[in-house]
N, C-alpha and C positions, 0 to 999 in steps of 0.2 A: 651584205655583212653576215660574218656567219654568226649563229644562236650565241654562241660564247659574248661576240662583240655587244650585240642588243641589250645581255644582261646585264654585262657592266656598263654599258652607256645609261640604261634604266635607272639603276641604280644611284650610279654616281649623278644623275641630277638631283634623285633624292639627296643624296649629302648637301648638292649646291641648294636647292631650296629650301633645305631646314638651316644652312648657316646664315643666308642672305633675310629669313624671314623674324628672326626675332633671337636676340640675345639671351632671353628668358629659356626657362626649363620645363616640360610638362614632369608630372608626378613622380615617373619613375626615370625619367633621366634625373630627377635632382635626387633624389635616393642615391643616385650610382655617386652623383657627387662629392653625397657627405660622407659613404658607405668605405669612398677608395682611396679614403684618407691613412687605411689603416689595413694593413693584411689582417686576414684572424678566419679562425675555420669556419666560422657561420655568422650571416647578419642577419638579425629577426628574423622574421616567419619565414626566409629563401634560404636554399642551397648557396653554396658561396661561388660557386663557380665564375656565372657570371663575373661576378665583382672583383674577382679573380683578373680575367678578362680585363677590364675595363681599366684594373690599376695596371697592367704591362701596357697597356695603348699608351696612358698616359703619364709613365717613364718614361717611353720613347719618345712620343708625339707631345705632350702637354696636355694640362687639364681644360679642355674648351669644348662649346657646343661642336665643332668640326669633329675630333676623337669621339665623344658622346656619339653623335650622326653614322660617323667612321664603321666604329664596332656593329651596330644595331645593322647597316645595311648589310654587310660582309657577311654575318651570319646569313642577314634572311638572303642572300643571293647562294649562298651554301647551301641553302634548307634546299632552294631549287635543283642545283647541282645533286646534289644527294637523290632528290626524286627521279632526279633525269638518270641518275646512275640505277637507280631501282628498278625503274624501264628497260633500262638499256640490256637489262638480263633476260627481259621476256618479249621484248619487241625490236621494230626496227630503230634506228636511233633517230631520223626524222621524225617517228612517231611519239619516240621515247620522251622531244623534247619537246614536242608540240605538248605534250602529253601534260609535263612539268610547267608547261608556260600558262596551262588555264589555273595553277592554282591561284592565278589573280584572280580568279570569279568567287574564290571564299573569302567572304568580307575581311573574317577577322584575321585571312593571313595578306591577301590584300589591301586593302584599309587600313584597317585596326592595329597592324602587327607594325608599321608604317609610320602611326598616329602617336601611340604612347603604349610599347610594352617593350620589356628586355627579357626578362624572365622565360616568359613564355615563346618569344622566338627562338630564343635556344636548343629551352626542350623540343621546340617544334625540329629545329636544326639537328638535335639529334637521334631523336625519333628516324626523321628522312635518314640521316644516316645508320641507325639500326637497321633499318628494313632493308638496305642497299645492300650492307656485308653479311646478315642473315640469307638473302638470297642468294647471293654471291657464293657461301658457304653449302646452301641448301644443291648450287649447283655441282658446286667440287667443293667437296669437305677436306680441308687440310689444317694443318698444326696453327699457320700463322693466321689463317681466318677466324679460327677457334678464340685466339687469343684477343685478335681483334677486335671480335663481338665480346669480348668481357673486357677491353679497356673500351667500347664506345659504352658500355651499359653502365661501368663507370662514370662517365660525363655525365652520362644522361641521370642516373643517379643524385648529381652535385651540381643539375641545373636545376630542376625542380620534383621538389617531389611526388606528382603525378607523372612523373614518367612509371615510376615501379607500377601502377597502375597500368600504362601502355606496354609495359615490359611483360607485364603476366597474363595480356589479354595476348598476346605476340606467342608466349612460349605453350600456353592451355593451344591456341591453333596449330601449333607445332606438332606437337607433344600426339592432341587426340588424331591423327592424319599415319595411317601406315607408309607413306612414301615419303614423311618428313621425321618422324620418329626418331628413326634408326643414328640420324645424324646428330640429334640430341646427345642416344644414349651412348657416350662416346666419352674416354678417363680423360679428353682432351677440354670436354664440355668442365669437368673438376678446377682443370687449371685457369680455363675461362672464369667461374664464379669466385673462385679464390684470389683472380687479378683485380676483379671488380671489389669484392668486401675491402681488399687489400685500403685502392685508391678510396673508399667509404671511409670505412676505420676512424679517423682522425674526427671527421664531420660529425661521424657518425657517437663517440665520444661527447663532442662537444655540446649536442642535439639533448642526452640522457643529462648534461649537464644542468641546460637551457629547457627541460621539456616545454613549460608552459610557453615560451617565448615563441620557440621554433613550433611548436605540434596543435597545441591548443586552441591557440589563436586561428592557424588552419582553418582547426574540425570546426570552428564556431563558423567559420564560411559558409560550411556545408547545409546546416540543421537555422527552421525557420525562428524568429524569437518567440512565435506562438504555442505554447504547447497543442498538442493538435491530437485526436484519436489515431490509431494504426492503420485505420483503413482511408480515411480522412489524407494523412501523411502519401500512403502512396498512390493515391489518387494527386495529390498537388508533384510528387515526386515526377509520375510518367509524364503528366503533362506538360509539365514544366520540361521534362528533358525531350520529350518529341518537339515540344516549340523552341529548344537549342539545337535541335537537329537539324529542321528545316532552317532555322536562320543562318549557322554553318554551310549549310550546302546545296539549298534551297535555288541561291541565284547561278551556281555551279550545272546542278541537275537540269534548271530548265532551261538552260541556253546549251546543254549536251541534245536535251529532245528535239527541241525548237532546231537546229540545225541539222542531226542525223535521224529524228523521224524512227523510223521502227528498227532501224541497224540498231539506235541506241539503246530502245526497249528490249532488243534481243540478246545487248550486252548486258543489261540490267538481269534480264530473267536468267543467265549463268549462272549465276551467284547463284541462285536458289535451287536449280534445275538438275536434278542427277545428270552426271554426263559420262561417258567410258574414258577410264584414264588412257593417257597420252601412251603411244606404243612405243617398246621398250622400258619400259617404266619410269620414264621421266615424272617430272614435278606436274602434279594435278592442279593447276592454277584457279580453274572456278572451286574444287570442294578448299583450296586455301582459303581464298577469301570467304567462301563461307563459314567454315569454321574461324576464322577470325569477325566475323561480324555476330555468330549467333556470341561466341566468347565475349564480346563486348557488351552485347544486351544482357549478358549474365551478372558482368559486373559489374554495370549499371544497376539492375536489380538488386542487386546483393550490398550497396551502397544504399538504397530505399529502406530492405527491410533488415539489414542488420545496423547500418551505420545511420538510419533517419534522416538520411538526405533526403530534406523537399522541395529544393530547387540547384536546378543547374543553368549555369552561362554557358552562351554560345564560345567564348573563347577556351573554355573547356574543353570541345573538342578537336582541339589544336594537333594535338598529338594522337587521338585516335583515330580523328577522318582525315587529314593532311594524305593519306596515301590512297583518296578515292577515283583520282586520275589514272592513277598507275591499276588498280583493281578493275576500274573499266575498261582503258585502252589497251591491257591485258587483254580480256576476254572478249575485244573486236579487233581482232588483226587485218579485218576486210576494211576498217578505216583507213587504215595506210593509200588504200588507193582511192579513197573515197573524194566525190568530185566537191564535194563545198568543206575540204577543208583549208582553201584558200579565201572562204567566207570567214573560219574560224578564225586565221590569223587577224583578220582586219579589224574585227571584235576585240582579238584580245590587246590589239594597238590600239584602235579605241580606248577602251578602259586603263592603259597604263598611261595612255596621256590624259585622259580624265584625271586619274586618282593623283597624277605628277599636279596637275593646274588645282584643284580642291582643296589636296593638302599645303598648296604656297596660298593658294585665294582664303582660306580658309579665317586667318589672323587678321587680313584687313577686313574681312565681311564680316567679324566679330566684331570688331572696335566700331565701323561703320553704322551697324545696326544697336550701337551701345549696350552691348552684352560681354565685355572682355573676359578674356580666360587667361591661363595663366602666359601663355606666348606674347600678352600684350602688357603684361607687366613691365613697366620701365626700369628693368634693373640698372644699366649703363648710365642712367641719370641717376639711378639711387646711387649708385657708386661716385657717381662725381658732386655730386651733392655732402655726401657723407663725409668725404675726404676739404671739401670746401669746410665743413665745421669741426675741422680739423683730427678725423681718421686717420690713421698714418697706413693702415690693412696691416696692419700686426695683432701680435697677441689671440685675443678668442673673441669668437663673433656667436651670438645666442640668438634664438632666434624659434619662437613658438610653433614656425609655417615652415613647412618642411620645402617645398619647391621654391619659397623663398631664399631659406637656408640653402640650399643647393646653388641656387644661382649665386650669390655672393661666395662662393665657393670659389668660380670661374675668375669671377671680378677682383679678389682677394686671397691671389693664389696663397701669399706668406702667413694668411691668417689660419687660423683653428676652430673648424664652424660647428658645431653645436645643436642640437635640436633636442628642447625643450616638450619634453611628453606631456606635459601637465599634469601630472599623476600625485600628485601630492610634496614632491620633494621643493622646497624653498631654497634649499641651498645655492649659493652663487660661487661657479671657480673663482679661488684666489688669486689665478693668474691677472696678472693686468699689463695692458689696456685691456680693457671688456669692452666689448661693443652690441647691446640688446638691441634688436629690430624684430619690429614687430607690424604688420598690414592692418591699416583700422577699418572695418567695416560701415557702413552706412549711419549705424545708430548713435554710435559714437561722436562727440564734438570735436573740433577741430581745435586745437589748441595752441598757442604762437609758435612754438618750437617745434609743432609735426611738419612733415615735408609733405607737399603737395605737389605732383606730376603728374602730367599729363601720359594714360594710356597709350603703349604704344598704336600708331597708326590711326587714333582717336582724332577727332575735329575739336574746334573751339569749344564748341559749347557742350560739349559730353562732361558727364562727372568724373572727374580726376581720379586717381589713385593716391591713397594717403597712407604714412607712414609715420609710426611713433618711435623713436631711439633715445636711448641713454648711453653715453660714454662714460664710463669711468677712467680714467688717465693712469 
């Protein structure tokens, strides 16, 4: 089967195993739920794009976990393609795609990106294809690539806004490099950022509207709750971002060693290593990468001591190391013929049939072990339950729990679902029927009128999942 076939077989079992294992929603698929109820330039603290997305799937397709499942895989099988095409400019293309198939060994695009995130696959999706038409351009500069790279920097732009962060550690590598320069400075490179602002603009409007909503919220991600001294700060800053580093790429890098041994030490020390540029004056691939990796630790720094960032996530660096495949198997072209990379492939089927059986095993080893998450919530019983005390799924559904809200979304396409911030507002829509749902937690009593079900994929004697509602008529 050729590479093209495996990805989409891969993939498309992830859709069959996220529809088959639970009707429920994790966090950020019921966000997309309540989110794609309604066009508009920005949803809280994301770029709209996605969500963008996600309401054309489901015009076409319908609002359902399958769409939901649909989008999320298609992008991250893109992200791969994008890599593979990013390869494909500086290597052989068997190498290019082997190249793209270990980024299963980074968890969070492996796993995690798999498990519960939208947001950040995208920008991962469009980072990979940044770097693909930049090179591509870096190779032959012409008018329509120019333009290219300022409508993909757009997307990337209005998927999340650490991309402009991957965007400026990309263009500083560019920029200080005399064999990549030239192609910059270029009235074509004008038209390019003028397309990009262009597709901003609107968002970008809406954001100076919304500061607090869209920005603040953000920064608050960034900086710890503790006030802390400056040296204090980036002392927790470094450390905390070398221990995102290694967890990013950590399982990546030691199964490159462990298999290639000193080839791959030798591809490593590139990066770092003076070397004479390529004859004719072609693209200098190791001083690239390096001046893209010192660029990064700059503005990672520059994030510590100007913006008091003192902790970073591993899913952070989605968009700046995603292209650490392509920057290695770049600078060993002697793997292409190297004898254990028919060991490699078998690893990396290994791990995509792990990560396929973990993430379906995952929801009944939850309820199993009596710890449910949100996948084991019974929504499809709450739904027939609610409609037995007579719900008709009209009008507006409220509702304090946000992946609850979300899934009754699925369950109650004709309704109008709602999520309750708590923030101080009491007010109730006028609209009716109203329908309040609300998840009771442990400490709470159980009252005759609450619904009580049983967790999905949950035994007899597990604790129930309970639920308090108010209809108004």
């Amino acid at each position: 089967m050729p590479p093209w076939g495996w990805l989409l077989l891969y993939f498309a079992a992830h859709v069959l195993g996220r529809v088959l294992v639970s009707p429920a929603l994790e966090l950020d698929e019921a966000e997309q739920a309540v989110w794609t109820q309604h066009l508009q330039w920005g949803y809280g603290a994301q770029p709209p794009l996605y969500t963008w997305l996600q309401w054309a799937v489901f015009q076409v397709l319908g609002a359902s976990v399958f769409t939901l499942s649909l989008l999320k895989n298609a992008l991250l099988a893109l992200a791969y393609v994008c890599v593979y095409l990013a390869g494909r400019t500086l290597m052989p293309a068997s190498l290019a795609a082997l190249g793209a198939a270990t980024m299963l060994l980074l968890p969070q695009i492996g796993w995690e990106a798999s498990r519960d995130l939208t947001h950040s696959v995208l920008l991962t999706t469009v980072s990979a294809a940044t770097l693909a038409v930049v090179l591509a351009l870096l190779r032959r500069p012409r008018p329509a690539l120019y333009l290219l790279t300022g409508f993909v920097a757009g997307l990337g732009l209005l998927s999340k806004y650490s991309y402009a962060g991957f965007l400026a550690v990309l263009l500083l590598a560019l920029l200080a490099g005399r064999d990549t320069r030239a192609v910059l400075l270029s009235r074509w490179t004008l038209a390019a950022i003028a397309l990009a602002a262009l597709m901003v603009l609107p968002h970008g409007l809406w954001v100076l509207q919304h500061w607090s909503l869209a920005v603040e919220s953000t920064a608050g991600k960034l900086t710890g709750k503790i006030p802390v001294s400056f040296a204090h700060g980036l002392w927790l800053g470094l450390s905390s971002m070398v221990l995102a580093v290694l967890a990013f790429s950590g399982l990546w890098a030691l199964t490159m060693g462990l298999l290639f041994g000193r080839t791959a030490v030798q591809a490593w020390s590139r990066w770092w290593r003076p070397a004479a540029a390529p004859p004719g004056g072609g693209l200098h691939l190791q001083a690239l990468w390096r001046r893209y990796f010192v660029a990064l630790g700059l503005l990672f720094l520059a994030m510590m001591v100007f913006g008091e960032v003192t902790r970073f996530k591993d899913r952070w660096m989605m968009p700046f190391l995603f292209l650490l495949p392509v920057a290695f198997f770049s600078c060993a072209p002697e793997l292409a013929q190297h004898a254990r990379l028919p060991r490699l492939r078998r690893v990396l089927l290994s791990v995509a049939v792990l990560v396929l059986v973990l993430l379906t095993a995952r929801v009944p080893y939850n309820a199993m072990r009596d710890k449910p998450d949100e996948l084991n919530q019974p929504v499809r019983e709450l739904a027939q339950a609610l409609r037995a005390r007579g719900y008709a799924g009209k009008g507006i559904i409220l509702s304090n729990d946000r992946t609850l809200a979300g899934a009754l979304r699925l369950q109650f396409p004709r309704a109008h679902i709602e999520v309750d911030g708590g923030e101080g507002d009491s007010s109730l829509p006028t609209e009716r029927p109203l329908l309040w749902v609300e998840p009771l937690t442990a400490e709470l009593p159980t009252l005759p009128q609450d619904l009580v079900l049983p967790y999905h994929f949950s035994s007899s004697g597990d604790a129930p999942a309970r639920y308090r509602y108010t209809l108004l008529p």
